[in-house]
Backbone as ProteinMPNN parsed JSONL, in Angstrom:
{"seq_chain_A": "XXXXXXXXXXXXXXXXXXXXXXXXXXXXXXXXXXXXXXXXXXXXXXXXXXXXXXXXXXXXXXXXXXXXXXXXXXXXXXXXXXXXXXXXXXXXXXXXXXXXXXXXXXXXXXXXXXXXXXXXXXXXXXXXXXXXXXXXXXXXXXXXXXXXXXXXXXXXXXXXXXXXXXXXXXXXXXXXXX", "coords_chain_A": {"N_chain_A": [[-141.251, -127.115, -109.602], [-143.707, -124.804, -110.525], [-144.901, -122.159, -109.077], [-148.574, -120.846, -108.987], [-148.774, -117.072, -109.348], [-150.75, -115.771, -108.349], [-151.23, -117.474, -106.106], [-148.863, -116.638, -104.978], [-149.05, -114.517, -103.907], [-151.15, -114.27, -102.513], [-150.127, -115.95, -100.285], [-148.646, -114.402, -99.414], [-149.866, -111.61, -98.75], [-151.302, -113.105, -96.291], [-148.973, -113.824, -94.161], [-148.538, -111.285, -94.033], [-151.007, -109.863, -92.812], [-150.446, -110.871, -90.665], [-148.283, -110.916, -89.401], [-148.501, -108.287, -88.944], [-150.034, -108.177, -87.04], [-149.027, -109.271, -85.457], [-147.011, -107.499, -84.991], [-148.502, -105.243, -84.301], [-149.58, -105.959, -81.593], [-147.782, -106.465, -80.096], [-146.386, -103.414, -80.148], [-149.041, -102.328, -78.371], [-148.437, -103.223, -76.209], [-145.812, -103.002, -74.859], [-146.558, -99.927, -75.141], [-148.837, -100.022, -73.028], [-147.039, -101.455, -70.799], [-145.938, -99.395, -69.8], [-142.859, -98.177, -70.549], [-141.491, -95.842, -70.101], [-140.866, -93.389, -68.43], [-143.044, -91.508, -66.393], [-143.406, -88.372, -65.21], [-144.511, -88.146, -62.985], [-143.418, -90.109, -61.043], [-141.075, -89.298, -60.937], [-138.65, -88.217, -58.116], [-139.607, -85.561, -56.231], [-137.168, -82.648, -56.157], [-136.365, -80.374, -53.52], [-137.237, -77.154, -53.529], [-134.879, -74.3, -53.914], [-134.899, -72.059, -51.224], [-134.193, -71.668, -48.314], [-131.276, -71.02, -47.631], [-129.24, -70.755, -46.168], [-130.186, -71.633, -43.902], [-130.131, -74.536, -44.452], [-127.421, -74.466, -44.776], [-126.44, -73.808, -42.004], [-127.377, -76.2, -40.783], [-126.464, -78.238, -41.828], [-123.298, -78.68, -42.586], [-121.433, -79.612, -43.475], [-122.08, -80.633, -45.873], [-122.429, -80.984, -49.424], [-123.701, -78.364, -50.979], [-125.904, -78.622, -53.659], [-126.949, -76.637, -56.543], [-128.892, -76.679, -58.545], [-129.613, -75.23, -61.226], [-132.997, -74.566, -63.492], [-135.443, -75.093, -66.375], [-138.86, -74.434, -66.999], [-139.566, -74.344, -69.538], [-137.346, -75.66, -70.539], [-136.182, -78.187, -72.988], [-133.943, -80.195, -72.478], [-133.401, -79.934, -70.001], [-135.899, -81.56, -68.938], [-135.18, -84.253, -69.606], [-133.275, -84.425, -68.41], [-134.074, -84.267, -65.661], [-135.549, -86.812, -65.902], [-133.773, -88.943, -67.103], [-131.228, -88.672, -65.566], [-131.241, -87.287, -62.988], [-134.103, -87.926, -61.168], [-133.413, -90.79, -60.933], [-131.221, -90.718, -59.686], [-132.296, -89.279, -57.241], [-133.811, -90.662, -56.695], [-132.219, -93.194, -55.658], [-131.141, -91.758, -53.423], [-128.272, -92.213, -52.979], [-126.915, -90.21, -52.483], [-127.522, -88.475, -49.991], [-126.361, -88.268, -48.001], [-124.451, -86.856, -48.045], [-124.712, -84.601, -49.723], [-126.971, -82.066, -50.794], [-129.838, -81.612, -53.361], [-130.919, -78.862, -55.011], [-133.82, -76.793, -56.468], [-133.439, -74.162, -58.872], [-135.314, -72.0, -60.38], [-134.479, -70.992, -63.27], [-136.757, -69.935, -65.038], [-138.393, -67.993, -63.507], [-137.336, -65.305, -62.036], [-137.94, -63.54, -60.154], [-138.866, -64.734, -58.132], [-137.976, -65.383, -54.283], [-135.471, -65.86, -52.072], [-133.298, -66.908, -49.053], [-130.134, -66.094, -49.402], [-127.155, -67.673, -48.247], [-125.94, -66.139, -46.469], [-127.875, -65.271, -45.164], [-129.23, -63.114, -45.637], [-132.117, -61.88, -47.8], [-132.775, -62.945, -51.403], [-133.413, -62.804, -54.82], [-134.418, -65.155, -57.339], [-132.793, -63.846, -59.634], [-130.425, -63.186, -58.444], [-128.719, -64.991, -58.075], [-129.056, -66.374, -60.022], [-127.486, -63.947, -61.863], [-124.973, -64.299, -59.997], [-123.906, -66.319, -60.014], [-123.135, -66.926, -62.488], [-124.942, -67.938, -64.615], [-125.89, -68.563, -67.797], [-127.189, -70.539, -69.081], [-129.537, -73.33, -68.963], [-129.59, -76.647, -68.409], [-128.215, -76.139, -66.003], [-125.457, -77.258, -62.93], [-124.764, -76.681, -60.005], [-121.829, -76.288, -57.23], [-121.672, -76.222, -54.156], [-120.37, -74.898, -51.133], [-121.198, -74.533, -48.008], [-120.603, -71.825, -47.398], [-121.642, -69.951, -49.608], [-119.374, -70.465, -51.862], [-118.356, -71.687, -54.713], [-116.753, -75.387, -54.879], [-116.773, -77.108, -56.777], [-116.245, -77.872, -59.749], [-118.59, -76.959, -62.124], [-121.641, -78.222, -63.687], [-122.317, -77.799, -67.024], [-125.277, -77.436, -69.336], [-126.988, -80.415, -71.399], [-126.661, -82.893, -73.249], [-126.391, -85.637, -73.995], [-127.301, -88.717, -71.932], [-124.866, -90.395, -71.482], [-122.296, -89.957, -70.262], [-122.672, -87.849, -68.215], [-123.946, -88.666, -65.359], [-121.937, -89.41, -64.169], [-119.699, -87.169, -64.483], [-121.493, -85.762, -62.664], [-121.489, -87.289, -60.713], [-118.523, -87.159, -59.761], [-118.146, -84.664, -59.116], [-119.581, -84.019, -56.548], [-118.34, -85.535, -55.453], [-115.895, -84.075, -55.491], [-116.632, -81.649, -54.298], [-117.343, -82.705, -51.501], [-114.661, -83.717, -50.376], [-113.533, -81.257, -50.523], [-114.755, -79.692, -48.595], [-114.321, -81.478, -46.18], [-111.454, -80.941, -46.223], [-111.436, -78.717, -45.631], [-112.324, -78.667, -42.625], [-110.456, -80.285, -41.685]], "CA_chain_A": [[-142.657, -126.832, -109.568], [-144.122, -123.815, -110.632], [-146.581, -121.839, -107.897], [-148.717, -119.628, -109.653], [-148.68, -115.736, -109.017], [-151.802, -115.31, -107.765], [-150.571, -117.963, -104.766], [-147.545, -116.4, -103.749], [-149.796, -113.474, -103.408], [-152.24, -114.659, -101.375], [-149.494, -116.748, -99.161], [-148.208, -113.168, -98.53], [-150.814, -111.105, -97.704], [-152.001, -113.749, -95.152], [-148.286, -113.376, -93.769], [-148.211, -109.911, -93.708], [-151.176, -109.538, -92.108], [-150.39, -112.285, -89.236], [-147.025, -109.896, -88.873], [-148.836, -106.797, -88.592], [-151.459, -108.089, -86.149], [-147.972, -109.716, -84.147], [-146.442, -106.045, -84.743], [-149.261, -104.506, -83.536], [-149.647, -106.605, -80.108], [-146.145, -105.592, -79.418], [-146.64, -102.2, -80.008], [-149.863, -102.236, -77.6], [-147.675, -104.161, -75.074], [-145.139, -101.847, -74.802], [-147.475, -98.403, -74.805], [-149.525, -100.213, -71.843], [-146.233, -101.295, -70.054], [-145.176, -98.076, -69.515], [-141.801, -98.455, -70.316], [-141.135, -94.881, -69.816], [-141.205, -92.873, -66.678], [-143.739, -90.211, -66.035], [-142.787, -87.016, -64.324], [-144.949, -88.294, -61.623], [-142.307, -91.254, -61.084], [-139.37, -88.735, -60.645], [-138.627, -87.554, -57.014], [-139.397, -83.841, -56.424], [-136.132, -81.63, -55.695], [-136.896, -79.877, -53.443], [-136.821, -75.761, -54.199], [-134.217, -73.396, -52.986], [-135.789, -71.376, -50.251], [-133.595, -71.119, -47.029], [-129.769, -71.952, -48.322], [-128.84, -70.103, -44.911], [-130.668, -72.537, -42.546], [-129.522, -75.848, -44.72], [-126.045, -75.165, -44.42], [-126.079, -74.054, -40.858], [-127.843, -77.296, -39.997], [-125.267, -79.63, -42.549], [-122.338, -77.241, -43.368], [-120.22, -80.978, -43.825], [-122.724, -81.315, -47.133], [-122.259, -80.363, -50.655], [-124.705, -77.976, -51.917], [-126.099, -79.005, -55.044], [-128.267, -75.846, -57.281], [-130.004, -76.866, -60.288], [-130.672, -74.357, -62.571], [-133.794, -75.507, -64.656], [-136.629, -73.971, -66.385], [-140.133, -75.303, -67.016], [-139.812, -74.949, -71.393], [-136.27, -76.1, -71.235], [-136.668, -79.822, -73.081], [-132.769, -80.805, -71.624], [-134.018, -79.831, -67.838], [-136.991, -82.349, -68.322], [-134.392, -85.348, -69.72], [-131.938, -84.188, -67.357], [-134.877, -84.614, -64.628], [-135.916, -87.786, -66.159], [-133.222, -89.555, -67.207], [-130.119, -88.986, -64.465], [-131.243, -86.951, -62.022], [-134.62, -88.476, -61.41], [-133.073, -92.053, -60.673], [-130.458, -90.44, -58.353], [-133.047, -88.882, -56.111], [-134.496, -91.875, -55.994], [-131.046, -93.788, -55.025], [-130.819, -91.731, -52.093], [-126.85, -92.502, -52.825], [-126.069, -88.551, -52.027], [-128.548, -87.883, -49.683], [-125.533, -87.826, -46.47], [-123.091, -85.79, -48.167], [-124.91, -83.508, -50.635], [-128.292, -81.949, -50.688], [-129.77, -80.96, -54.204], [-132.409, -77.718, -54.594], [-134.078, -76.773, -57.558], [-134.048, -72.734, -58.897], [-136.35, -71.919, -61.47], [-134.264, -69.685, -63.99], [-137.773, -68.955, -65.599], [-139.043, -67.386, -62.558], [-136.444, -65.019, -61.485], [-138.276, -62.716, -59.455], [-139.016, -65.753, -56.365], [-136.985, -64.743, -53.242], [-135.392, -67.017, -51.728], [-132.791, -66.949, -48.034], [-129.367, -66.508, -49.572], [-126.118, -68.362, -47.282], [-125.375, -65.024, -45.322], [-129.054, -65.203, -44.271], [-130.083, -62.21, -46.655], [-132.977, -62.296, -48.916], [-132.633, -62.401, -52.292], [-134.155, -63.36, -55.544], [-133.433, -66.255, -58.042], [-132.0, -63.504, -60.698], [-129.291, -63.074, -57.628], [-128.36, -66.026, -57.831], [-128.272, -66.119, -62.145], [-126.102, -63.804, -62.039], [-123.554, -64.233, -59.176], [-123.192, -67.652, -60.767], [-123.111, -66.535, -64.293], [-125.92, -68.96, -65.477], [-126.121, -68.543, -68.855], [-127.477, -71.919, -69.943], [-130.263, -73.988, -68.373], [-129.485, -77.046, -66.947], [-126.851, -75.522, -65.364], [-125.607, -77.934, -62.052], [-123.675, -75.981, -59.876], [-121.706, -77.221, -56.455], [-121.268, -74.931, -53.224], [-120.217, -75.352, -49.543], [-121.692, -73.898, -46.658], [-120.434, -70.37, -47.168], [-122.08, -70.35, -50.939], [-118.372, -70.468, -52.689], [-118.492, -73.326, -55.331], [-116.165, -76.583, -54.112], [-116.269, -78.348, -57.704], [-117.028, -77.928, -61.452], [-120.258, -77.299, -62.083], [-121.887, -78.56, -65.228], [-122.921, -77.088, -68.077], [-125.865, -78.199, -70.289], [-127.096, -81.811, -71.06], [-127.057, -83.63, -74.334], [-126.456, -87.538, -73.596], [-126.442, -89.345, -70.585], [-123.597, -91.153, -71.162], [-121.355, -90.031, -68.947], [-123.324, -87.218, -67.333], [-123.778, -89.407, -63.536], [-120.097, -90.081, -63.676], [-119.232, -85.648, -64.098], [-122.128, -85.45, -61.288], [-120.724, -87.92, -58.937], [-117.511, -86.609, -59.403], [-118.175, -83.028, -58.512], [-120.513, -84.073, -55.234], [-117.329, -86.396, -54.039], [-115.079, -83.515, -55.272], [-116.878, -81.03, -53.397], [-117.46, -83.062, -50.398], [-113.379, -83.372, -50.648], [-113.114, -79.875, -50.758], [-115.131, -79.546, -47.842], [-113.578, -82.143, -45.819], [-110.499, -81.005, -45.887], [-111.337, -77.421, -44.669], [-112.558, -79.094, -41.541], [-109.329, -81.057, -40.823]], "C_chain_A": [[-142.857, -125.325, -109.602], [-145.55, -123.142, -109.995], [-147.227, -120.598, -108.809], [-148.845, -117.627, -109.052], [-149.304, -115.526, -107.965], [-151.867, -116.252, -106.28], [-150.132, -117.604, -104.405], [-148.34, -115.195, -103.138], [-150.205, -113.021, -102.051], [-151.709, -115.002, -100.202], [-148.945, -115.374, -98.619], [-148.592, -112.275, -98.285], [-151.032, -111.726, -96.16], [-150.508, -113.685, -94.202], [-148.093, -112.304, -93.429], [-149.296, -109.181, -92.423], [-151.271, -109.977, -90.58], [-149.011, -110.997, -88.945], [-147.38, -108.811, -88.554], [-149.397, -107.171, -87.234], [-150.28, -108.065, -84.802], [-147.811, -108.369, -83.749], [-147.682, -105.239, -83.897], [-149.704, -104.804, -81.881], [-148.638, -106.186, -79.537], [-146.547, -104.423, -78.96], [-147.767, -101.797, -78.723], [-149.267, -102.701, -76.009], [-146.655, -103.4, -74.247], [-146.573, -100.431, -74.332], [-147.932, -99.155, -73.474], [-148.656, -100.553, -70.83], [-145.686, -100.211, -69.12], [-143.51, -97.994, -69.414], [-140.946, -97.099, -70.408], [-141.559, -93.704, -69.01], [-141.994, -91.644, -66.919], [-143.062, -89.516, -65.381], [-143.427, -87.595, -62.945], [-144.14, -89.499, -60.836], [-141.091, -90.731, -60.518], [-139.966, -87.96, -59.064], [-138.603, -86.205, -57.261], [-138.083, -83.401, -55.522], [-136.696, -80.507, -55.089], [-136.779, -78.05, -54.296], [-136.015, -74.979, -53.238], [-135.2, -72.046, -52.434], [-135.047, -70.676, -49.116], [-131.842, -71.77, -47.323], [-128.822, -71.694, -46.659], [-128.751, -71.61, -43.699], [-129.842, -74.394, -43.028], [-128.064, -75.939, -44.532], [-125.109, -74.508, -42.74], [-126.089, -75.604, -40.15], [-126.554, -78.371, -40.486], [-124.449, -78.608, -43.093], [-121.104, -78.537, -43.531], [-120.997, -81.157, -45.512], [-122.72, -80.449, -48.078], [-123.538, -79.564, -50.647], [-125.269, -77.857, -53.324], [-127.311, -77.889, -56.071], [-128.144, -76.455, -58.728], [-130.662, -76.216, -60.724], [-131.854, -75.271, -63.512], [-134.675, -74.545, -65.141], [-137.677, -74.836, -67.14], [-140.039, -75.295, -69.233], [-138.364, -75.262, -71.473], [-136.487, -78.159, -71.53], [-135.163, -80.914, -72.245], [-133.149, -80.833, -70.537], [-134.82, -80.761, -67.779], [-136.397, -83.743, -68.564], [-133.623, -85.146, -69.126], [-133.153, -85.179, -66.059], [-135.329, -86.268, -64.915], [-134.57, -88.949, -66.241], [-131.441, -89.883, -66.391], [-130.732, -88.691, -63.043], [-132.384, -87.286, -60.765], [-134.116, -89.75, -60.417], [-132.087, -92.047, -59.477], [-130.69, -89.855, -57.103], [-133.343, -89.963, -55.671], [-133.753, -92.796, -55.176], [-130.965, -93.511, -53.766], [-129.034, -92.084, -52.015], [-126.02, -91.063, -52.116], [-126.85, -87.994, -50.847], [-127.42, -87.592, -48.082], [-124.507, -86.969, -46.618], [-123.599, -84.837, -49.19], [-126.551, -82.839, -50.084], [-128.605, -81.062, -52.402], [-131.295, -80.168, -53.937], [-132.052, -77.662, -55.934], [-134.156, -75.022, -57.699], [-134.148, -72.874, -60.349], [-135.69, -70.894, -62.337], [-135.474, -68.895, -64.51], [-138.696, -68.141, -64.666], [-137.81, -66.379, -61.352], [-136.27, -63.756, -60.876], [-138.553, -63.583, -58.141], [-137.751, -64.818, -55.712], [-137.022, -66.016, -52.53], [-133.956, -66.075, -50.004], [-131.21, -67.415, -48.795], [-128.274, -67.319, -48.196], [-125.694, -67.632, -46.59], [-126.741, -65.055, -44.694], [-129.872, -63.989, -45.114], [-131.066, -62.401, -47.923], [-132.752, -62.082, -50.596], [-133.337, -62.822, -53.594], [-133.419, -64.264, -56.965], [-132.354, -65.518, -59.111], [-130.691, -63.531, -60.236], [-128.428, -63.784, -58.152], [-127.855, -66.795, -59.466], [-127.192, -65.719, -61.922], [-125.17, -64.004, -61.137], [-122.641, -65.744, -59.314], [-123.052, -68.18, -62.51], [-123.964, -67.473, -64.88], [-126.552, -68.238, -66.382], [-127.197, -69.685, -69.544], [-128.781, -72.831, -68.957], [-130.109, -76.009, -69.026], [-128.418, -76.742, -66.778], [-126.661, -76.624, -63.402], [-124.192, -77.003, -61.345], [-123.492, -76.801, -57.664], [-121.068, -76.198, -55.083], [-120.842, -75.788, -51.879], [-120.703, -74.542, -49.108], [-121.68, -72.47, -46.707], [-121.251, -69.821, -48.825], [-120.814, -70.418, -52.534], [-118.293, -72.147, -53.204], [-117.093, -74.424, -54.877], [-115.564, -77.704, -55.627], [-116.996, -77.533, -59.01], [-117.931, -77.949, -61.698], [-120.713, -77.74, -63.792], [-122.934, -77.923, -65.765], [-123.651, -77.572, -69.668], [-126.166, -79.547, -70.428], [-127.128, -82.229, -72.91], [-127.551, -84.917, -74.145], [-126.578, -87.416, -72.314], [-125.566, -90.032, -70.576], [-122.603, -91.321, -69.978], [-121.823, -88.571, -67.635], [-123.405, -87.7, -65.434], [-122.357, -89.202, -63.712], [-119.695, -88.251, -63.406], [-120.289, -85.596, -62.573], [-121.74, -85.724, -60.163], [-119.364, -87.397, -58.996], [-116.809, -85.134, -59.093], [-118.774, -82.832, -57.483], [-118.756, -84.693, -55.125], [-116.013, -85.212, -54.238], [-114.717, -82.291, -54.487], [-116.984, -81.555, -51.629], [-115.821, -83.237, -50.103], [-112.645, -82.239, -50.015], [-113.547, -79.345, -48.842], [-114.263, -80.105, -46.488], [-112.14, -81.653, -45.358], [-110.278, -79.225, -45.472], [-111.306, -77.599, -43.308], [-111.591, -80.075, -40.699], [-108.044, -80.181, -40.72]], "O_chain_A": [[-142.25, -124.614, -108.801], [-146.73, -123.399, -110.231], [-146.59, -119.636, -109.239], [-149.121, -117.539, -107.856], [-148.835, -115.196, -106.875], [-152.524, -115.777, -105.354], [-150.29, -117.676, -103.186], [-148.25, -114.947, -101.935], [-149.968, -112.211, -101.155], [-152.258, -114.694, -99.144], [-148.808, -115.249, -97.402], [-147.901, -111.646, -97.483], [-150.964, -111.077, -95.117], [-150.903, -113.4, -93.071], [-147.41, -112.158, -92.415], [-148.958, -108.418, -91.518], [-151.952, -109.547, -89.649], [-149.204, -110.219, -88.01], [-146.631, -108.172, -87.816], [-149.178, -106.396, -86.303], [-150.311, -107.424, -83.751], [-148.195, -107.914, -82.672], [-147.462, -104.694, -82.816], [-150.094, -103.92, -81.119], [-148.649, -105.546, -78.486], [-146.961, -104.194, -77.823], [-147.355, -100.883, -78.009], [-149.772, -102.435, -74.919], [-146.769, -103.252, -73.03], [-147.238, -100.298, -73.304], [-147.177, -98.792, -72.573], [-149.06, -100.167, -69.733], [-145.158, -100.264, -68.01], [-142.949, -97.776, -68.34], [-139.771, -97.192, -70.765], [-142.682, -93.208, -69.098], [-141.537, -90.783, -67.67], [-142.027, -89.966, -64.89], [-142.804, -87.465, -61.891], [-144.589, -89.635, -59.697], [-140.264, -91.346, -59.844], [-141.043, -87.416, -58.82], [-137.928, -85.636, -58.118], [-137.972, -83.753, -54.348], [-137.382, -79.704, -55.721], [-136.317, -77.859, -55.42], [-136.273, -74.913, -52.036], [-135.957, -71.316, -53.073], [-135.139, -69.469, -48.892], [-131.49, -72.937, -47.153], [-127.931, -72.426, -46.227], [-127.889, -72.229, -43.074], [-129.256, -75.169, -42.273], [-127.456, -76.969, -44.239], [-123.932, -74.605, -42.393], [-125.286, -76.096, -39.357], [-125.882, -79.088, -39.745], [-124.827, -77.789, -43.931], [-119.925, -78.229, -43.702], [-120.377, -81.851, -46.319], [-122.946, -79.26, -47.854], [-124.527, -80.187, -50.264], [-124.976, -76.889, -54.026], [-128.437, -78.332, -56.297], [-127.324, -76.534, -59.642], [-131.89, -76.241, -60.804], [-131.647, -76.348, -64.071], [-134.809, -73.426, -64.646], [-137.353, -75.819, -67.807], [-140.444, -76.196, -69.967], [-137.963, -75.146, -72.631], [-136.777, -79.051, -70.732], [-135.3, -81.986, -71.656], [-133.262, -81.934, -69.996], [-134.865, -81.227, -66.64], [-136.915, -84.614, -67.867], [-132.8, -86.049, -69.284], [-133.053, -86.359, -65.722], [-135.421, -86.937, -63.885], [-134.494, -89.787, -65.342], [-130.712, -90.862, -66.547], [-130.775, -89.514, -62.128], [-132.039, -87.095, -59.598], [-134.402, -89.709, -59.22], [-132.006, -92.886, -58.58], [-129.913, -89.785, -56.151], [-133.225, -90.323, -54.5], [-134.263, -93.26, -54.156], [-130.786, -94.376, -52.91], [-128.567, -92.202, -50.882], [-124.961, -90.956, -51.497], [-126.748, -86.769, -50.788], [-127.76, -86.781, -47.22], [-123.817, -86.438, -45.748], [-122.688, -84.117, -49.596], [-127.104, -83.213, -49.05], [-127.889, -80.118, -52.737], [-132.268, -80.449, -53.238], [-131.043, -78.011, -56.548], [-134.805, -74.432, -56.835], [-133.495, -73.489, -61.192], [-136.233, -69.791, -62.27], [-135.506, -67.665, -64.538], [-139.729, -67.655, -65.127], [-137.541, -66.696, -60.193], [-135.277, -63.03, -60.852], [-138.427, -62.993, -57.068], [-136.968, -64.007, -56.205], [-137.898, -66.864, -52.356], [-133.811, -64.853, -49.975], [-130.902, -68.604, -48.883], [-128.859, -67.475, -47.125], [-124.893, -68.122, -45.794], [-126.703, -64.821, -43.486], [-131.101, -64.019, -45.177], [-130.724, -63.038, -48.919], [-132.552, -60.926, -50.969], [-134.27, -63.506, -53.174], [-132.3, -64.101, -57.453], [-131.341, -66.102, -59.493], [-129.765, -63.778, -61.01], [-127.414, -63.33, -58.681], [-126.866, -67.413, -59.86], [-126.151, -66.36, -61.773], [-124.101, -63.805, -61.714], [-121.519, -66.139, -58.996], [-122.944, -69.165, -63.24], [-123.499, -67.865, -65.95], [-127.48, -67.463, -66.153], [-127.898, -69.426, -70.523], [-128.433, -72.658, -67.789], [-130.622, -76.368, -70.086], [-127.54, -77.151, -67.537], [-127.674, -76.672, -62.704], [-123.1, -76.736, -61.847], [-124.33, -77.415, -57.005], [-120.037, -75.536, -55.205], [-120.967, -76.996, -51.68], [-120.764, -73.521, -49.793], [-122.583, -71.834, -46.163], [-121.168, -68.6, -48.69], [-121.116, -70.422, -53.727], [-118.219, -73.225, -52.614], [-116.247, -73.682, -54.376], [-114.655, -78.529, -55.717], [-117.999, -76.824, -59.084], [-118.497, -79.036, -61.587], [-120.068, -77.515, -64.816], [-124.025, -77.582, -65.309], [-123.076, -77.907, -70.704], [-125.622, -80.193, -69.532], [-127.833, -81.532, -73.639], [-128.724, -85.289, -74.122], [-126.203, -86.485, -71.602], [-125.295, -90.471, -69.458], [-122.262, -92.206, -69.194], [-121.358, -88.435, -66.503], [-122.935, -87.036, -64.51], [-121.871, -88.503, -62.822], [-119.41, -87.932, -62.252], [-119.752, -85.392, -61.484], [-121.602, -85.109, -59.106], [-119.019, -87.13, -57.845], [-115.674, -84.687, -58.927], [-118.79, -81.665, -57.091], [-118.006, -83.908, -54.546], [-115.129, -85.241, -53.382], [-113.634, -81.85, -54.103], [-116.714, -80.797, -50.696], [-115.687, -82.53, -49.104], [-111.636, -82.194, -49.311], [-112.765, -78.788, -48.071], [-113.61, -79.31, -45.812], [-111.712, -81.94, -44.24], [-109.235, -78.672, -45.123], [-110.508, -76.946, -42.636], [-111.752, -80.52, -39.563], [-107.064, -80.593, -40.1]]}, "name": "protein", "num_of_chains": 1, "seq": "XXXXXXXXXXXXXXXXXXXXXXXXXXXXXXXXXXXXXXXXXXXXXXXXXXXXXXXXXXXXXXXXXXXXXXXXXXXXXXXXXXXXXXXXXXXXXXXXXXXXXXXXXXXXXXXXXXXXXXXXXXXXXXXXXXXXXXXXXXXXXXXXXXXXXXXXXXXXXXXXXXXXXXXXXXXXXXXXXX"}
C-alpha cells in the first residue's frame, strides 16, 4: 500500500509536535526542580580571621586554608561541587577546620598562628599561592602537615586528594603528640 506524501507529512508534524510539547515539559520540569545547587545551598566557610586563637583552642586539628577569589569560575565549582557537600557532611568537622582567604582581597588583616597581625598578601606569599583554588594543610604552629592542592578541573578524584591530605595531616599531627 502506497500512503500518499502529503500523509506521511501530516502524520509527522503531528508527531513532532506531540515530542516537542513532551520535550518541552521535561525541560520545564527539570528548570523548576532545581536540580542544581544555588550558592545559597552551600555551607559558608567560615573566613580566616584569628588562626592564633583556633589552633590554641584545637592544636590536635588540621588546618585547612582555601585560597579562593570571587571571579575565579574553578573556586565557585570547587565551592559547589566538592567542597560545598563536605561542609555540609560535617565528616571533618573533629579533626580539621576549613577557613576561607580571599586572594582577591589581599589587603584584609587577619591574626596570623604566632598571634601577629597580618594581611592575606602574608599569607600569598609565605605559601607561594600562585593559583586560585589553592587548598593548603597546616598544624597548629602554621607549618603545612600534607600536600596541598593545586587548582581544580574535574571532580573526579578531587574528595579522595582532599581526604587524603586532612587524614595525612591529622597523621602528621598525631604523631607529634605521641
Amino acid at each position: 500500500m502506497i500512503i500518499p506524501l502529503q500523509s506521511r507529512l501530516s502524520l509527522t508534524r503531528r508527531q513532532i509536535q506531540k515530542r516537542l510539547l513532551i520535550f518541552g515539559g521535561l525541560i520545564l520540569i527539570i528548570l523548576i526542580s532545581g536540580t542544581n545547587q544555588s550558592s545559597a545551598d552551600i555551607p559558608e566557610m567560615p573566613i580566616a580571621i584569628d588562626l592564633k586563637a583556633f589552633a590554641d583552642k584545637y592544636p590536635d586539628r588540621v588546618v585547612v586554608l582555601y585560597f579562593t577569589a570571587e571571579y575565579c569560575m574553578y573556586c565557585q565549582a570547587l565551592d559547589r561541587e566538592v567542597l560545598g557537600p563536605v561542609l555540609r557532611s560535617g565528616d571533618y568537622e573533629a579533626i580539621s577546620q576549613f577557613f576561607r582567604v580571599q586572594h582577591d582581597e589581599p589587603e584584609t588583616k587577619l591574626i596570623d598562628f604566632d598571634g601577629k597581625k597580618i594581611s592575606n598578601r602574608d599569607l600569598i606569599q609565605r605559601y607561594q599561592v600562585d593559583v586560585t583554588p589553592t587548598i593548603i594543610f597546616l598544624g597548629p604552629d602554621g607549618r603545612e602537615v600534607a600536600s596541598s592542592i593545586v587548582g581544580f578541573l574535574t571532580v573526579d578524584f578531587y574528595g579522595a586528594y582532599l581526604d587524603q591530605s586532612i587524614q595525612d595531616g591529622r597523621t602528621h599531627l598525631l604523631s607529634k603528640t605521641n
